[in-house]
C-alpha positions as CSV (number, residue, x, y, z in Angstrom):
1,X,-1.8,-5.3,-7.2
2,X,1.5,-3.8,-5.9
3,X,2.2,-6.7,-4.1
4,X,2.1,-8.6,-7.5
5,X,4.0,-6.2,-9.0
6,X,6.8,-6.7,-6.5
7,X,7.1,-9.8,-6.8
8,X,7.4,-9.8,-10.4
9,X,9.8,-7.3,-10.0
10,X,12.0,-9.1,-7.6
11,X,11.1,-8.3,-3.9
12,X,12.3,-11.2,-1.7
13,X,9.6,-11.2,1.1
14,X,6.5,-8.7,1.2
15,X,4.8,-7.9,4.3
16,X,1.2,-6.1,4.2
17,X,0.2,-4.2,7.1
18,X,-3.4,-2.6,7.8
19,X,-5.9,-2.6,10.0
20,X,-8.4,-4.2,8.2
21,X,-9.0,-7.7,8.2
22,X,-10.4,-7.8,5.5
23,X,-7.6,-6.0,3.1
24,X,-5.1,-8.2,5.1
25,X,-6.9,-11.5,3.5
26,X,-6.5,-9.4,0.9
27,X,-2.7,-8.9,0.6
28,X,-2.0,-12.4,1.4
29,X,-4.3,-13.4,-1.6
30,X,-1.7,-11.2,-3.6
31,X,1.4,-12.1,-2.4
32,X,2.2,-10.9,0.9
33,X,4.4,-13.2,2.4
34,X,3.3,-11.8,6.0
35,X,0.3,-9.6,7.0
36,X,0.9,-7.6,10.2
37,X,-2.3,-5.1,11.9
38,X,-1.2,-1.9,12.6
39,X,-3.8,-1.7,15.2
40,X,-3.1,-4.7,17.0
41,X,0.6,-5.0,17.2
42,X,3.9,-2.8,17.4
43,X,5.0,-2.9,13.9
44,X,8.3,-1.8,13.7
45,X,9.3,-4.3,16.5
46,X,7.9,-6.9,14.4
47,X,9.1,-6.2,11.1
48,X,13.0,-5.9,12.5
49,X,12.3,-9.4,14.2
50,X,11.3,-10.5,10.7
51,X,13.9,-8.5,8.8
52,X,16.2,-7.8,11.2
53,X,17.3,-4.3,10.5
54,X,13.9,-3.0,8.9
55,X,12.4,-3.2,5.2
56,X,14.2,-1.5,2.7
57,X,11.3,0.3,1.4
58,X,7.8,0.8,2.4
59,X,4.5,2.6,0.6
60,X,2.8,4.3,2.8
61,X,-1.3,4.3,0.9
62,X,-2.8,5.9,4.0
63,X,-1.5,9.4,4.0
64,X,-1.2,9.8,8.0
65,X,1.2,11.4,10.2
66,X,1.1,8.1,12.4
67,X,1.2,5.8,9.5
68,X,4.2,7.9,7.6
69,X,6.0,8.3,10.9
70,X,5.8,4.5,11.5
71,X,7.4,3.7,7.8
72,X,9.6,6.0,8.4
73,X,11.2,4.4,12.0
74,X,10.6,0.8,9.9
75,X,12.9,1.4,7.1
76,X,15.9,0.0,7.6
77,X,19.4,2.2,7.3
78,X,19.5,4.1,3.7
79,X,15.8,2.7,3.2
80,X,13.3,4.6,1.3
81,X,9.3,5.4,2.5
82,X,7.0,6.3,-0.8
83,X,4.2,8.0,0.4
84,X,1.3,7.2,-2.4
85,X,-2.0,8.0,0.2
86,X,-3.5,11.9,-0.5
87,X,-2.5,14.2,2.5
88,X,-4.7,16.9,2.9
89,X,-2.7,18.9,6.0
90,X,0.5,19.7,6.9
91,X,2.4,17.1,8.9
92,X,5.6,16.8,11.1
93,X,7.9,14.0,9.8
94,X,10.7,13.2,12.1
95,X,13.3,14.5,10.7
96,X,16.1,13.1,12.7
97,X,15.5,9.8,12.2
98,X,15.2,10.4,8.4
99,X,19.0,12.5,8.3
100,X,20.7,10.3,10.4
101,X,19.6,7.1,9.3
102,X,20.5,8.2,5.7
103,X,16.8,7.2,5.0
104,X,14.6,8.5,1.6
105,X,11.1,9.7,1.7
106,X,9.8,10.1,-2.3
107,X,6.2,11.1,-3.0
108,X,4.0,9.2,-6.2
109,X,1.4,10.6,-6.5
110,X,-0.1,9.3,-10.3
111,X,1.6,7.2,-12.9
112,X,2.8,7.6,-16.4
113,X,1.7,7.0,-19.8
114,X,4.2,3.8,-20.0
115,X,3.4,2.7,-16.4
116,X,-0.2,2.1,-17.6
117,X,0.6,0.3,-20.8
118,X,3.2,-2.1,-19.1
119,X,0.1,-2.5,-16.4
120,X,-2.2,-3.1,-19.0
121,X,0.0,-5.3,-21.2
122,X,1.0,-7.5,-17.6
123,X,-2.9,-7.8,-17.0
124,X,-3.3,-8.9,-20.4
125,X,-1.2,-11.5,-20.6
126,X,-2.5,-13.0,-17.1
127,X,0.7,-12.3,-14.7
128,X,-1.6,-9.6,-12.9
129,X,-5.0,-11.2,-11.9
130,X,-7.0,-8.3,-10.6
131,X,-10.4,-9.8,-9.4
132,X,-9.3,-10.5,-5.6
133,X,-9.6,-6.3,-5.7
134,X,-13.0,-6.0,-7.7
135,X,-15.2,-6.1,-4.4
136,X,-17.7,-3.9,-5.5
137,X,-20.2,-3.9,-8.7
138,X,-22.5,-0.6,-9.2
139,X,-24.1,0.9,-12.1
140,X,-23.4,4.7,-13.6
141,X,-27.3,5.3,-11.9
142,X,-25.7,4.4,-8.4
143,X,-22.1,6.2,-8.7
144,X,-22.7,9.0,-5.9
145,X,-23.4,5.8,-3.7
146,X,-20.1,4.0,-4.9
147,X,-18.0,6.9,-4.3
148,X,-19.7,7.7,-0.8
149,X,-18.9,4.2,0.1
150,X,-15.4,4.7,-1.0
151,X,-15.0,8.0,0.8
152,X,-16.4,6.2,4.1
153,X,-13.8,3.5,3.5
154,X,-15.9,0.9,4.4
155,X,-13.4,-2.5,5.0
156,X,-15.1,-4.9,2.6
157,X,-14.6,-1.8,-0.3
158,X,-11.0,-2.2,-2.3
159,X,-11.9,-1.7,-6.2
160,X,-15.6,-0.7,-7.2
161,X,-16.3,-1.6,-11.0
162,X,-18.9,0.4,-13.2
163,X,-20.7,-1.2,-15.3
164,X,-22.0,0.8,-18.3
């Protein structure tokens, strides 16, 4: 959905990066202009040969010190990382690269009131199609399953919907 969002909101050229295959199909269904797996290729060389100078800002959903460190070096100059995934730990950042590279690290970790309804109101009205994320289907009988699959974070698993 971010992707979409993005777009609507005026991002030139997305680029998804995981390392499922699955989620990458995934982000190219909703907009990613490029997909790049984190597991099979060196990111941050890629994206500056794509960019040139880095992205000028990058989610991190993960929630990794690998993953965070890697937004971080990807950002271009006076770029911004938003760290969205849960950390449970502490972490090192590198700092360094952050001060002298004049680059932003923000944290979101829920959304507001107005987020939802403008969500809500885009979904509505059909410029957000949501069913490319809907992988799962489970009843309210089988929702310690759903959530164990979630927690596993089995590829195939984006969105489970309960149906009541």
């Amino acid at each position: 959905m971010l992707f979409r969002l993005q777009k609507k909101f005026g991002a030139a050229k997305i680029i998804g990066v995981d390392i499922s295959h699955f989620k990458l199909w995934v982000a190219k269904e909703y907009g990613a202009d490029q997909v790049i797996n984190f597991a099979e290729a060196n990111i941050t060389e890629l994206i500056r040969s794509i960019t040139e100078d880095g992205v000028d800002i990058m989610f991190d959903f993960v929630g990794k010190e690998e993953t965070i460190a890697k937004a971080i070096e990807t950002v271009k100059r006076g770029g911004r990382v938003v760290l969205v995934g849960l950390i449970n730990k502490p972490i090192l950042l590198p700092v360094p690269e952050l001060l002298y590279h004049e680059k932003q690290l923000l944290t979101s970790i829920d959304h507001t009131r107005k987020d939802l309804v403008e969500v809500l109101d885009m979904i509505s009205k059909g410029e957000i199609d949501l069913s490319h994320s809907i992988t799962h289907f489970t009843s309210l009988e089988n929702l310690k399953e759903a959530i164990n699959m979630f927690k596993a974070r089995k590829e195939d698993v984006i969105r489970i919907v309960i149906k009541f």
